[in-house]
C-alpha positions as CSV (number, residue, x, y, z in Angstrom):
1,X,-19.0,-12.4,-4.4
2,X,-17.5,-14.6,-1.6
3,X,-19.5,-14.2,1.9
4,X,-18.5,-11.8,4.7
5,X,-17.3,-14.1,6.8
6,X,-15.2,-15.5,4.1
7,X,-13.6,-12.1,3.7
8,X,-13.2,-11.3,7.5
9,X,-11.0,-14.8,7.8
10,X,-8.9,-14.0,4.6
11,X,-8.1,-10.6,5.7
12,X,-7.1,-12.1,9.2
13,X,-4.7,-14.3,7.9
14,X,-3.5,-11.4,5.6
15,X,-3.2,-8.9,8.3
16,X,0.0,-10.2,10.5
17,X,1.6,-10.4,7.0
18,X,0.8,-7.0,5.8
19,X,1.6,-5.6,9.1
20,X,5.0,-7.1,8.7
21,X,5.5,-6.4,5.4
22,X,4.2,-2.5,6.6
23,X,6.7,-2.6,9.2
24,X,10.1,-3.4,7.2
25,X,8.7,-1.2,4.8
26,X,8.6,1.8,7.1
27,X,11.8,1.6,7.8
28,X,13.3,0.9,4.6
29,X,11.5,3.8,3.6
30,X,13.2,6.2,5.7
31,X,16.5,4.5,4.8
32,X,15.5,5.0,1.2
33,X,14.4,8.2,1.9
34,X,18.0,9.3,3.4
35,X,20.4,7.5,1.4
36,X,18.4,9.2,-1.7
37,X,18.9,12.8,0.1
38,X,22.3,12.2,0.6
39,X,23.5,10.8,-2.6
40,X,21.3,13.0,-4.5
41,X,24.3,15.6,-5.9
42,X,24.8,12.2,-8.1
43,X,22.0,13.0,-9.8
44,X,18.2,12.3,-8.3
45,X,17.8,9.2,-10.8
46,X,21.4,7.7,-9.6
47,X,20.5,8.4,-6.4
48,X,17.1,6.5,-6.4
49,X,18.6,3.5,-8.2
50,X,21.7,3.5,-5.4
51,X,18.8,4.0,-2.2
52,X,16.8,1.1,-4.2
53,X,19.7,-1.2,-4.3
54,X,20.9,-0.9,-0.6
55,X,17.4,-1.1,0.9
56,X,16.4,-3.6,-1.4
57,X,18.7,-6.1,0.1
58,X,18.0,-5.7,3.4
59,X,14.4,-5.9,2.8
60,X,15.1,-9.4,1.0
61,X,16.3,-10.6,4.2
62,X,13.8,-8.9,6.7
63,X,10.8,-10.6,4.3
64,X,12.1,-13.9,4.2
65,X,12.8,-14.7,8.0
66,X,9.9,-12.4,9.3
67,X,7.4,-11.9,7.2
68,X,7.1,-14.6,5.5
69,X,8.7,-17.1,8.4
70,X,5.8,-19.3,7.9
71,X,5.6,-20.2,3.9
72,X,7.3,-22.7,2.2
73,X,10.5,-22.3,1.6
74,X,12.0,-22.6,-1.9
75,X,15.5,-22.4,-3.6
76,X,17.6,-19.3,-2.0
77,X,18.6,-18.5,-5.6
78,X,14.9,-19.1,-6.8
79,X,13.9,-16.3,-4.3
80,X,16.8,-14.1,-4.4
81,X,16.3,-14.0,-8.7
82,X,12.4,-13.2,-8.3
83,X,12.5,-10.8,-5.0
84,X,15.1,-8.9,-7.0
85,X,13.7,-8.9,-10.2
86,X,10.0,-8.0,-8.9
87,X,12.0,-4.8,-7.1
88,X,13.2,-3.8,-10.2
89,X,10.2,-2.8,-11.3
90,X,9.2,-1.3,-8.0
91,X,12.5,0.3,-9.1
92,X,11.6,1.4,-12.3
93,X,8.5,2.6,-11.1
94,X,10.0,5.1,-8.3
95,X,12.6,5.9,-10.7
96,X,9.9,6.4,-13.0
97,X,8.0,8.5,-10.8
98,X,10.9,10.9,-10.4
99,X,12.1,11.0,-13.6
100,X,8.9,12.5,-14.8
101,X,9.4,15.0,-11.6
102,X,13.1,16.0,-12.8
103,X,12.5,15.8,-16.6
104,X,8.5,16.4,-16.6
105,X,7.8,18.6,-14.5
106,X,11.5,20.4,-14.6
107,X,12.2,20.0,-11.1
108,X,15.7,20.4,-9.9
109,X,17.4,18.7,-7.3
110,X,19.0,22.0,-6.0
111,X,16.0,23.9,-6.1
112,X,13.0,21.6,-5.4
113,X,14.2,18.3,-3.4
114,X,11.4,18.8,-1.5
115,X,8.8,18.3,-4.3
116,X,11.1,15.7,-5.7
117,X,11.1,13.9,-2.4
118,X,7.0,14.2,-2.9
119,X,7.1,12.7,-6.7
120,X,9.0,10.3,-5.4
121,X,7.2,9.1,-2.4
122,X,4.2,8.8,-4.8
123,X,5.9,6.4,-6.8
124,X,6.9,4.4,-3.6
125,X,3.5,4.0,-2.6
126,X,2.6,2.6,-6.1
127,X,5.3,0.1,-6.0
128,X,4.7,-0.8,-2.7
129,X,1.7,-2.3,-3.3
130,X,2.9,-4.1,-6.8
131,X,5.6,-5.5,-4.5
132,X,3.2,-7.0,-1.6
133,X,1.0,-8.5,-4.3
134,X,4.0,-9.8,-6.3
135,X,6.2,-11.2,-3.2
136,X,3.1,-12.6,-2.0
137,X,2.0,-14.4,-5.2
138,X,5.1,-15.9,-6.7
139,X,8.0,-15.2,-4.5
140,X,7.4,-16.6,-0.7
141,X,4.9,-19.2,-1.8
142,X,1.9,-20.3,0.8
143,X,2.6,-22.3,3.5
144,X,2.1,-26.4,3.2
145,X,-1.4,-27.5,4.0
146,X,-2.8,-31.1,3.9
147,X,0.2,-32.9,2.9
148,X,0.6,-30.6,-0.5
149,X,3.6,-29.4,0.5
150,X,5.8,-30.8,-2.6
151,X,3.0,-29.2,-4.8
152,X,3.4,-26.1,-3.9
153,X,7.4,-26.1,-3.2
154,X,7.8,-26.9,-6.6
155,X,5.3,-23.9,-8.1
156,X,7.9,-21.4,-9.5
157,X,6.4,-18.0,-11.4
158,X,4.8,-19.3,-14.2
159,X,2.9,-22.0,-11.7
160,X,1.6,-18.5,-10.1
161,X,0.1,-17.6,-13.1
162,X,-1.3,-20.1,-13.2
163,X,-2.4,-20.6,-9.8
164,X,-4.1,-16.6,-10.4
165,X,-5.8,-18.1,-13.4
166,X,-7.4,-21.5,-11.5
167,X,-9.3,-20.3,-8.6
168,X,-12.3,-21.2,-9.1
169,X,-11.1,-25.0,-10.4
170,X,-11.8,-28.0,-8.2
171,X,-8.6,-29.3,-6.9
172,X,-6.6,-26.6,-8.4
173,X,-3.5,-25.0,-6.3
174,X,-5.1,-22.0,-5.7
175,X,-7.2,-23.6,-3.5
176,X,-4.7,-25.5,-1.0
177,X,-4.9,-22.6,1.1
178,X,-8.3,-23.1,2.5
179,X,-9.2,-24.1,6.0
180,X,-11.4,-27.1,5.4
181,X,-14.0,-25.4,7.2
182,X,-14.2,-22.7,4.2
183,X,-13.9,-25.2,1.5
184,X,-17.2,-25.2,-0.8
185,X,-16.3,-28.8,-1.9
């Protein structure tokens, strides 16, 4: 188990990110949250898919010049392909969620939009977090450190992997991110 001053400085560096990640979240949340009120005489599963697709796209943008200003930067389309394809199953999951409300639990959306606004928000929280971790590991890559810059524009997905599988190797990529001051080397 890594020592507490270890952790405190990791979730330091983590916080401003995860604040900002919190923050665009919040509000494409509520945007979510109304586009998927409004459309929902589509159908609740049309409607979450449409309200995942709009706020999606603006939370592409909002990530990559604000919350993640300061990591390398990598192929738009590189990005773009992963960001997407890591919100799809975010997608899938909230869709998910309120599938099983409609079909599972029988909840209609003339009847019960408030309990399927519920389901649903469950599965946002769920794919919230499984989109922090996964934008944060293989999409906006960490920032250049100590002149590795070219090692770690060049990781794509299976490099992160990778990178989740090598911590604890000498020299590895995983550990370019540490302040010389908390390397154990």
């Amino acid at each position: 188990m890594p020592p507490a001053s270890t952790l405190t400085s990791r979730l330091r560096q983590l916080a401003p990110e995860a604040i900002a990640f919190g923050v665009i979240g919040a509000g494409n949340t509520l945007l979510y949250l109304a586009i998927y009120y409004v459309s929902m005489p589509i159908g609740p599963v049309k409607a979450s898919i449409l309200a995942t697709v709009v706020t999606t796209t603006l939370a592409y943008l909002a990530n990559r010049y604000w919350t993640y200003r300061h990591h390398t930067r990598t192929a738009l389309r590189r990005e773009y392909t992963l960001f997407f394809g890591f919100n799809l199953v975010g997608m899938l999951i909230q869709s998910g969620m309120t599938a099983l409300g409609k079909y599972g639990f029988g909840l209609s959306e003339h009847d019960d939009k408030l309990k399927l606004l519920a389901v649903t928000t469950v599965g946002i929280v769920i794919a919230t977090v499984f989109r922090f971790w996964s934008y944060r590991t293989f999409v906006f890559l960490k920032p250049p450190v100590d002149g590795h810059e070219g090692a770690i524009t060049d990781m794509d997905a299976t490099a992160g992997f990778a990178e989740l599988s090598a911590i604890d190797e000498p020299g590895s990529a995983a550990n370019l991110d540490l302040r010389p001051e908390l390397d154990p080397r």
